[in-house]
N, CA, C, O and CB atoms as a CASP TS submission, in Angstrom:
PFRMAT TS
TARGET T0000
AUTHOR 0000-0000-0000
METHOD Language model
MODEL 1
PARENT N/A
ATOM      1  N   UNK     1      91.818 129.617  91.093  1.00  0.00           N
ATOM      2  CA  UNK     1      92.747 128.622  91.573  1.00  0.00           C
ATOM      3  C   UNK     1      91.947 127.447  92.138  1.00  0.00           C
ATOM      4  O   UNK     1      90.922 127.512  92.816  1.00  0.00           O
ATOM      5  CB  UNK     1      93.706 129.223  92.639  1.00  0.00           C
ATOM      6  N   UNK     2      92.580 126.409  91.747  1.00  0.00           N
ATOM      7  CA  UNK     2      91.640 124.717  92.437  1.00  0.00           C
ATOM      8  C   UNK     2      92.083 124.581  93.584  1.00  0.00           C
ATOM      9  O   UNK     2      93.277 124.554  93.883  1.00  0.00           O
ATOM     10  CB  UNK     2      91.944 123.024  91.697  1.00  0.00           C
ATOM     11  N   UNK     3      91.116 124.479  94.355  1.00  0.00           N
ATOM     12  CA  UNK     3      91.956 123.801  95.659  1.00  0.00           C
ATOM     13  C   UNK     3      91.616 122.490  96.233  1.00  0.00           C
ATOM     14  O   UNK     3      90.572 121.869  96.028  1.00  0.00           O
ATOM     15  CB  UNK     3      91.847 124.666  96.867  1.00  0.00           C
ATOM     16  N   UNK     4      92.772 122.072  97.099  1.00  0.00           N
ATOM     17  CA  UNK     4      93.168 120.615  96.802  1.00  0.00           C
ATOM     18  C   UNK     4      92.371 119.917  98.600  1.00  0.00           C
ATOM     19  O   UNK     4      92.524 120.631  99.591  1.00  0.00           O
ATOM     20  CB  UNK     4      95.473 120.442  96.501  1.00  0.00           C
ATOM     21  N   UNK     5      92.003 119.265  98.666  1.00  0.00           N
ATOM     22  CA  UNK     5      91.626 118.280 100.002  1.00  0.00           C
ATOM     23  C   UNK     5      91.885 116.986  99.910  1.00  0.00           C
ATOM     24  O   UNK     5      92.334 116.285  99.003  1.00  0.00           O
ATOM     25  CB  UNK     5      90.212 118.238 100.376  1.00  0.00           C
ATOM     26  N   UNK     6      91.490 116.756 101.117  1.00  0.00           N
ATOM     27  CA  UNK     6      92.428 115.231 101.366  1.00  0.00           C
ATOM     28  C   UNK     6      91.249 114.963 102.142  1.00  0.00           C
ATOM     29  O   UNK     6      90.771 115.470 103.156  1.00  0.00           O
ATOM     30  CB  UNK     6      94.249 115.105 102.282  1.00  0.00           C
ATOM     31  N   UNK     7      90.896 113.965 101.333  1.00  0.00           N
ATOM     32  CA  UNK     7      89.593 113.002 102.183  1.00  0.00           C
ATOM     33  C   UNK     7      90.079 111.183 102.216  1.00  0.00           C
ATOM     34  O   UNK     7      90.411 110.267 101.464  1.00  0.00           O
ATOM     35  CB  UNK     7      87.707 113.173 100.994  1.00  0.00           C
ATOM     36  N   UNK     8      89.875 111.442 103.400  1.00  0.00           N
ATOM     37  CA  UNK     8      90.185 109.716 103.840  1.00  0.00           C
ATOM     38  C   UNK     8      91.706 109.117 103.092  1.00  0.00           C
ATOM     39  O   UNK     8      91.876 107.909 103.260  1.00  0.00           O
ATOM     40  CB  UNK     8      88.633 108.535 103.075  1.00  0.00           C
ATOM     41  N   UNK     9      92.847 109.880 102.261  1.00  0.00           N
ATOM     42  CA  UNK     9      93.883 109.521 102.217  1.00  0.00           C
ATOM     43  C   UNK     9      93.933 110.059 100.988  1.00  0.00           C
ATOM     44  O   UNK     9      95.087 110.395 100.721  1.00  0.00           O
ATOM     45  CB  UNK     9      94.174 108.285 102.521  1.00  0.00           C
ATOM     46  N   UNK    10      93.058 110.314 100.004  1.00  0.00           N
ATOM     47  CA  UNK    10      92.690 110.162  98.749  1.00  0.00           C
ATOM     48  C   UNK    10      92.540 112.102  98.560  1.00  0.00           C
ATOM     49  O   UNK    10      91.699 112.821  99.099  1.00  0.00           O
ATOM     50  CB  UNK    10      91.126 108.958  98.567  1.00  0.00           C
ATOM     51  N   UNK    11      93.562 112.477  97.708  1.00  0.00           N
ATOM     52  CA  UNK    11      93.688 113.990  97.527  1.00  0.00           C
ATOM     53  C   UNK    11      92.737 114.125  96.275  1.00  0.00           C
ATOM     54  O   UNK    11      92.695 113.290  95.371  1.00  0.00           O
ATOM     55  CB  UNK    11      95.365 114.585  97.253  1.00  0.00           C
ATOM     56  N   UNK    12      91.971 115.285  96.332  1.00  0.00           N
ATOM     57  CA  UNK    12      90.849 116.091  95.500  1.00  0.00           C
ATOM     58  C   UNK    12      90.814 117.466  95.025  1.00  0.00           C
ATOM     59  O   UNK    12      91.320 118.295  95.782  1.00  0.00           O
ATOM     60  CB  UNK    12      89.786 116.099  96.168  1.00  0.00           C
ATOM     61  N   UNK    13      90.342 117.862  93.973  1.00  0.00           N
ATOM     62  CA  UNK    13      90.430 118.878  93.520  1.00  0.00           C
ATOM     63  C   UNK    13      89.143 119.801  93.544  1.00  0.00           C
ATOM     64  O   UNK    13      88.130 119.164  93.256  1.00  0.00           O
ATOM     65  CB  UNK    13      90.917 118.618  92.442  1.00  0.00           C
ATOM     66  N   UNK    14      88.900 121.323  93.853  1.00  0.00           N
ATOM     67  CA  UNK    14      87.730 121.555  93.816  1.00  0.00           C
ATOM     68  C   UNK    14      87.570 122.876  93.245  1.00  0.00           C
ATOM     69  O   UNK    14      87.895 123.943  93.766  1.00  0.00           O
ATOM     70  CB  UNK    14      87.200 121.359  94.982  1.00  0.00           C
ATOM     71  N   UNK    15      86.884 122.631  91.801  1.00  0.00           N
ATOM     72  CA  UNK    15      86.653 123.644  91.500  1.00  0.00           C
ATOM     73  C   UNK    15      85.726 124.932  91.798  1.00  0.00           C
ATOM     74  O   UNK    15      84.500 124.932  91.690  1.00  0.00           O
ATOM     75  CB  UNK    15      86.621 123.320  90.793  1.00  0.00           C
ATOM     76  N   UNK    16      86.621 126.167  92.241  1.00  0.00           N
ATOM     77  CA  UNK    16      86.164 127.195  93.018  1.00  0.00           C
ATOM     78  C   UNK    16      85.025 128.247  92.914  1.00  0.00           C
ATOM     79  O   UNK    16      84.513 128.984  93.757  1.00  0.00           O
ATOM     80  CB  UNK    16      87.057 127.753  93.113  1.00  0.00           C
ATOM     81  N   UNK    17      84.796 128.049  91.516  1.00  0.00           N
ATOM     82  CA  UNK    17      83.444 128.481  90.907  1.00  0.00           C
ATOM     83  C   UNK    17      82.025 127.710  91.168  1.00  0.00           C
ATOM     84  O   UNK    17      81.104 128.462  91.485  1.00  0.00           O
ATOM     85  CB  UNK    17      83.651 128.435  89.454  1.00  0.00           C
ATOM     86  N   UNK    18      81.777 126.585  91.097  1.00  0.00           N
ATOM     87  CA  UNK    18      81.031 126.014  91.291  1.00  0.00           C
ATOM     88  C   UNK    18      80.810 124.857  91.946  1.00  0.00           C
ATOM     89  O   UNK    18      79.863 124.091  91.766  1.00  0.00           O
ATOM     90  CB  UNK    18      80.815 126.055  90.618  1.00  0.00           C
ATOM     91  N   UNK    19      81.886 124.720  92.869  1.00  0.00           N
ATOM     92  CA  UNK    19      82.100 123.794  93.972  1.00  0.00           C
ATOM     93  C   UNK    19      82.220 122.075  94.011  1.00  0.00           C
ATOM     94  O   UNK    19      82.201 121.170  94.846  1.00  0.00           O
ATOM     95  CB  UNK    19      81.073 124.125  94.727  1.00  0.00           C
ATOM     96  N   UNK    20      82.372 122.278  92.365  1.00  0.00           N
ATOM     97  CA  UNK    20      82.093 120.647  91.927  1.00  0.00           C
ATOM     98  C   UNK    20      83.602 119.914  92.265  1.00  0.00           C
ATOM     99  O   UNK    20      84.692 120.468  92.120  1.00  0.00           O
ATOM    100  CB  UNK    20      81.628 120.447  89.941  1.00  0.00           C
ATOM    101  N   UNK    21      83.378 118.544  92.746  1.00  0.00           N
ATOM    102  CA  UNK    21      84.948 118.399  92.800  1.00  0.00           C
ATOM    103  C   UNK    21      85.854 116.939  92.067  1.00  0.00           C
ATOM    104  O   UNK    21      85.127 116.136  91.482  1.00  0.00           O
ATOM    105  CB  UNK    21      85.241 118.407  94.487  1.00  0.00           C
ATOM    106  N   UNK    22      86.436 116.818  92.081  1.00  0.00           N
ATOM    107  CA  UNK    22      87.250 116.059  90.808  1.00  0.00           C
ATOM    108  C   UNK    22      88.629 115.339  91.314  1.00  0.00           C
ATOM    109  O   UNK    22      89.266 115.912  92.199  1.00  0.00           O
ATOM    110  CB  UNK    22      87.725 117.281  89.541  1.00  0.00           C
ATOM    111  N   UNK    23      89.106 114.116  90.788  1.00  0.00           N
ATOM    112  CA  UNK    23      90.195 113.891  91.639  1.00  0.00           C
ATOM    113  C   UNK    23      91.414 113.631  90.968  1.00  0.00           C
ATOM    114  O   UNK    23      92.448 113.047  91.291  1.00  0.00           O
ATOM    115  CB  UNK    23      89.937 112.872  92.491  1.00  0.00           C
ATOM    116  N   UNK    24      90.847 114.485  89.479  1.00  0.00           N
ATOM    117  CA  UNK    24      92.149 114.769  88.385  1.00  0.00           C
ATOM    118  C   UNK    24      92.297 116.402  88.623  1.00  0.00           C
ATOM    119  O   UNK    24      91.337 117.168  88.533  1.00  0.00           O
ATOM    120  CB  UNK    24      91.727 114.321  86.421  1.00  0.00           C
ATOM    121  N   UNK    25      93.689 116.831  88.951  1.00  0.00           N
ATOM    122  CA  UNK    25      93.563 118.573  89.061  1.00  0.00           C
ATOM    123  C   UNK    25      93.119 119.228  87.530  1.00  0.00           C
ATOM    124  O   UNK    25      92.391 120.212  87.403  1.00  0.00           O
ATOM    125  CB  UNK    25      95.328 119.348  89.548  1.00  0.00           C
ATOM    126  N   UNK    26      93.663 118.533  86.523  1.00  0.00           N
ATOM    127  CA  UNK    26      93.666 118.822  85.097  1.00  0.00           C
ATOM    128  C   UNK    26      92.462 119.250  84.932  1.00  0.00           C
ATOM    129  O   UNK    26      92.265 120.429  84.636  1.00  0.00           O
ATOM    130  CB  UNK    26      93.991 117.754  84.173  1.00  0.00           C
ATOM    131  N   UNK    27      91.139 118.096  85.144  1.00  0.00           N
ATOM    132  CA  UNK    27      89.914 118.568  84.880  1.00  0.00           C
ATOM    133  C   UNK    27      89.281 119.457  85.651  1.00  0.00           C
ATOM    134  O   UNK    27      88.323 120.102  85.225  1.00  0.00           O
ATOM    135  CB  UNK    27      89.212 117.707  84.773  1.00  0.00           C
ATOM    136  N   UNK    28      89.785 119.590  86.949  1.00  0.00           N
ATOM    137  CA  UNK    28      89.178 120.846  87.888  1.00  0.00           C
ATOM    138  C   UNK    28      89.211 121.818  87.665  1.00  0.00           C
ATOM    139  O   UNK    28      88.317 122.617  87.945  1.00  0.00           O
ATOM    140  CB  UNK    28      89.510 121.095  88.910  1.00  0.00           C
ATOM    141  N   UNK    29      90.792 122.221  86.788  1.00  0.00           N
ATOM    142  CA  UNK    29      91.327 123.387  86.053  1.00  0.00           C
ATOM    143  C   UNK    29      90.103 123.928  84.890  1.00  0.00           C
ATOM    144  O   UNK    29      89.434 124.961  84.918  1.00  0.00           O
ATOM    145  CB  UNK    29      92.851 122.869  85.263  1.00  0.00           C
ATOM    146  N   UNK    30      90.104 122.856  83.928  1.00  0.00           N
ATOM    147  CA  UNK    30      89.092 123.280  82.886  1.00  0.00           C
ATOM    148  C   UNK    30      87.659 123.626  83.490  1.00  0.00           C
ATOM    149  O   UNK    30      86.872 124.516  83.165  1.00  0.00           O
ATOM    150  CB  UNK    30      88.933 122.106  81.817  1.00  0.00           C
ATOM    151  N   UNK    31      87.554 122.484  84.632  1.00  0.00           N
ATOM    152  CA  UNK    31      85.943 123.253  84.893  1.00  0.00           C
ATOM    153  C   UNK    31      86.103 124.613  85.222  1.00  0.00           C
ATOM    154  O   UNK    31      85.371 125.441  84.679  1.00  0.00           O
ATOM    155  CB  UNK    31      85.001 122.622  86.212  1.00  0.00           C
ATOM    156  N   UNK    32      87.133 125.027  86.201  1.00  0.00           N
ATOM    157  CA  UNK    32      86.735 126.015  86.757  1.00  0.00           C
ATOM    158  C   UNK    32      86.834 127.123  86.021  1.00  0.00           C
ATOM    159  O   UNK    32      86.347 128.175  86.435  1.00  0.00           O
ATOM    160  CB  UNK    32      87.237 126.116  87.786  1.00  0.00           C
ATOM    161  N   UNK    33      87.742 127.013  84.336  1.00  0.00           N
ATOM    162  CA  UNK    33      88.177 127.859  83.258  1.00  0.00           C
ATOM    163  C   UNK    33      86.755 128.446  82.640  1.00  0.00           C
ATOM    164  O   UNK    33      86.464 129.628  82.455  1.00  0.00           O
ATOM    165  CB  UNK    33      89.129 126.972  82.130  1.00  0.00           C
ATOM    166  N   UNK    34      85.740 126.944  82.306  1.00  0.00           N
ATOM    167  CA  UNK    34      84.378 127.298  81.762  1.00  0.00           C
ATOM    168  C   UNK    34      83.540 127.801  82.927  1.00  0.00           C
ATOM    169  O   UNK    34      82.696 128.654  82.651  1.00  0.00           O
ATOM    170  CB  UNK    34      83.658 126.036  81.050  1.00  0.00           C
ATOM    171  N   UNK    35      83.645 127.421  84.119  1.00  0.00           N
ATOM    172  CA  UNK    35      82.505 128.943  84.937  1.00  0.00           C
ATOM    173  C   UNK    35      83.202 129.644  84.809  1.00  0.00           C
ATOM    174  O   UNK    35      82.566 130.348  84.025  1.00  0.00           O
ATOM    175  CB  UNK    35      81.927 129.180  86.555  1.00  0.00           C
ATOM    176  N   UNK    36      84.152 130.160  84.930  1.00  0.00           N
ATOM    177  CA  UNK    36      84.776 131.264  84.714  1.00  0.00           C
ATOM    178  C   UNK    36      84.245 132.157  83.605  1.00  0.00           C
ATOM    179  O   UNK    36      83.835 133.304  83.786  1.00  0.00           O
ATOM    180  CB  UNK    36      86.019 130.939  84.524  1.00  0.00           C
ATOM    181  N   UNK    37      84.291 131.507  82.409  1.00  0.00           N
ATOM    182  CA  UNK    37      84.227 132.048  81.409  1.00  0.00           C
ATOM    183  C   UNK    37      82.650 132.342  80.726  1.00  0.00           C
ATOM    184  O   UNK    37      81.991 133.277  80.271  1.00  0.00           O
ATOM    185  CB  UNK    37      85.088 131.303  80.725  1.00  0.00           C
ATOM    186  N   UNK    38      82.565 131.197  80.930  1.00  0.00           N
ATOM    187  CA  UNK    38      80.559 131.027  80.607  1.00  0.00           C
ATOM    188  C   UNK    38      79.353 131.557  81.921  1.00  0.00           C
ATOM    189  O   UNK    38      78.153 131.766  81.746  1.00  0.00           O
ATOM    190  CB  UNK    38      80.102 128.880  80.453  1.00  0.00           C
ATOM    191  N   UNK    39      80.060 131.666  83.099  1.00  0.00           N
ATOM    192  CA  UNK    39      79.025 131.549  83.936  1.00  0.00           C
ATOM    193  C   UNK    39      78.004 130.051  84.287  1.00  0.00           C
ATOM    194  O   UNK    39      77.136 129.998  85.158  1.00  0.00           O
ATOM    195  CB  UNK    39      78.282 132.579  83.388  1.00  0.00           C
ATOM    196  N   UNK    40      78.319 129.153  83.541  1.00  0.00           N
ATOM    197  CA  UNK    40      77.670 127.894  83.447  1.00  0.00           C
ATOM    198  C   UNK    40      78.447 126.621  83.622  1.00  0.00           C
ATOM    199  O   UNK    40      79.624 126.761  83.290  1.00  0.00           O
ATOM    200  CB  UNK    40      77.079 127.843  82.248  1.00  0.00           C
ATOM    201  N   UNK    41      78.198 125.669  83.958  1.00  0.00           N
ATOM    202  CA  UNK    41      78.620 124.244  83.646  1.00  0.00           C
ATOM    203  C   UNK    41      78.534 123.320  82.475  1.00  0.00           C
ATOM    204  O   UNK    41      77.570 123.342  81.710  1.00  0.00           O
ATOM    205  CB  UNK    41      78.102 123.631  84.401  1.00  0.00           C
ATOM    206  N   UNK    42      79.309 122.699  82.371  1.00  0.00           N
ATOM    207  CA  UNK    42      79.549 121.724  80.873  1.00  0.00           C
ATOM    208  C   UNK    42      79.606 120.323  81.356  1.00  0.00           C
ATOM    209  O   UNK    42      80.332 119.665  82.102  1.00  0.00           O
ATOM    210  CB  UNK    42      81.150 122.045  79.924  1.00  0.00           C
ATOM    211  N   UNK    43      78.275 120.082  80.445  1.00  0.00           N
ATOM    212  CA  UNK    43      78.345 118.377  81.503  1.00  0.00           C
ATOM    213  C   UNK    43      79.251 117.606  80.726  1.00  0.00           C
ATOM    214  O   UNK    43      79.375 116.440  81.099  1.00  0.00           O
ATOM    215  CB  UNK    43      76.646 117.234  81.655  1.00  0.00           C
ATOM    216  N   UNK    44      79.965 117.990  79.668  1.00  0.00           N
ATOM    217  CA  UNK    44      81.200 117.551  79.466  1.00  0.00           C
ATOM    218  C   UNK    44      82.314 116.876  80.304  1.00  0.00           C
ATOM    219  O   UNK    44      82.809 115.755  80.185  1.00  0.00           O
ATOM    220  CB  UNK    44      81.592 118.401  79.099  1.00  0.00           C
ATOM    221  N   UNK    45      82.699 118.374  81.629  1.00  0.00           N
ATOM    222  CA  UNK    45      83.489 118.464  82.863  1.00  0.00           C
ATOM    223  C   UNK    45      82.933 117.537  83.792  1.00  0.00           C
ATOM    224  O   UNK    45      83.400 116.508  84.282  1.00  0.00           O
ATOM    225  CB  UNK    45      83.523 119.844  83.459  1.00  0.00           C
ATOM    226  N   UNK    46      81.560 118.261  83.969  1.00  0.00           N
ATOM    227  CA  UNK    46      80.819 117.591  85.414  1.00  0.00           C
ATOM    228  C   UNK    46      80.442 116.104  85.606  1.00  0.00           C
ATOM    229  O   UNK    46      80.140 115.453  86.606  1.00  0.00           O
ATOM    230  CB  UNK    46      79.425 118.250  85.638  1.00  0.00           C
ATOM    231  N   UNK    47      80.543 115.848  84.520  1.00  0.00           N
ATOM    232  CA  UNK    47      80.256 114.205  84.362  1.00  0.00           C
ATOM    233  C   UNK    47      81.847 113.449  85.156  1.00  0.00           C
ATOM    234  O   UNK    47      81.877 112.368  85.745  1.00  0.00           O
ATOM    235  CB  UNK    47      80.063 113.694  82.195  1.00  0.00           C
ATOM    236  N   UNK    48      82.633 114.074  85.012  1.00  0.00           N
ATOM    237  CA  UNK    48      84.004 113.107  85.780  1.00  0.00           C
ATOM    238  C   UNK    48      83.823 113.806  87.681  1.00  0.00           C
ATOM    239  O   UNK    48      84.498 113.383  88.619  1.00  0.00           O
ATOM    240  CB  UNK    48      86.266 113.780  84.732  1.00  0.00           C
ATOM    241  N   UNK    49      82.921 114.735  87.767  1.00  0.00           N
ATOM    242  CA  UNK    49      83.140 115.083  89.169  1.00  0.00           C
ATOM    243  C   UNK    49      82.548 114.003  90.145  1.00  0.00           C
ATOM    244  O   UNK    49      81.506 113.514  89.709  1.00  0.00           O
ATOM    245  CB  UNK    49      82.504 116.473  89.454  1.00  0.00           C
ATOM    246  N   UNK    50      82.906 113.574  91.205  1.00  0.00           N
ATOM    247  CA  UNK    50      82.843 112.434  92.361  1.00  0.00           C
ATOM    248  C   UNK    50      82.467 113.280  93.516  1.00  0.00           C
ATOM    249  O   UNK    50      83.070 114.333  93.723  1.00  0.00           O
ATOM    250  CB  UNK    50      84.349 111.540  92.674  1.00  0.00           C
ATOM    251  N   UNK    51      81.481 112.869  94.298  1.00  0.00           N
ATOM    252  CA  UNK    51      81.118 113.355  95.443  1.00  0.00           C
ATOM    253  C   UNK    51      81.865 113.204  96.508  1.00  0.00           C
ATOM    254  O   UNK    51      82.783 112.424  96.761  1.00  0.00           O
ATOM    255  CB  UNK    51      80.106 112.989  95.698  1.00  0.00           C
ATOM    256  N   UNK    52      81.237 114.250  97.248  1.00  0.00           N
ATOM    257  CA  UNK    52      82.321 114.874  98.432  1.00  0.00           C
ATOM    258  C   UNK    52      82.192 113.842  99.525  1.00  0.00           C
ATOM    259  O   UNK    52      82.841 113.958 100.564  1.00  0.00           O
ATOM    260  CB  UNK    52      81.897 116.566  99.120  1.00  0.00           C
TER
END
């Protein structure tokens, strides 16, 4: 499950596998589908993640 934060007004998504975080839920979903599944990251995903 993604879970959601609220930084400075602006809601975020964070995927729970590998802590990367995102401020589309859609793509947080898929990242967290491929650690899930692969054990690894896809810089596919990680390329849209925005720092915390």
């Amino acid at each position: 499950m993604v879970n959601k934060i609220i930084k400075l007004g602006t809601e975020y998504h964070v995927c729970e596998a590998c802590d990367m975080t995102y401020k589309e839920e859609e793509i947080a979903k898929k990242c967290e589908d491929w650690c899930n599944k692969n054990h690894s990251c896809n810089i596919e995903i990680i390329k849209h993640a925005v720092k915390k």
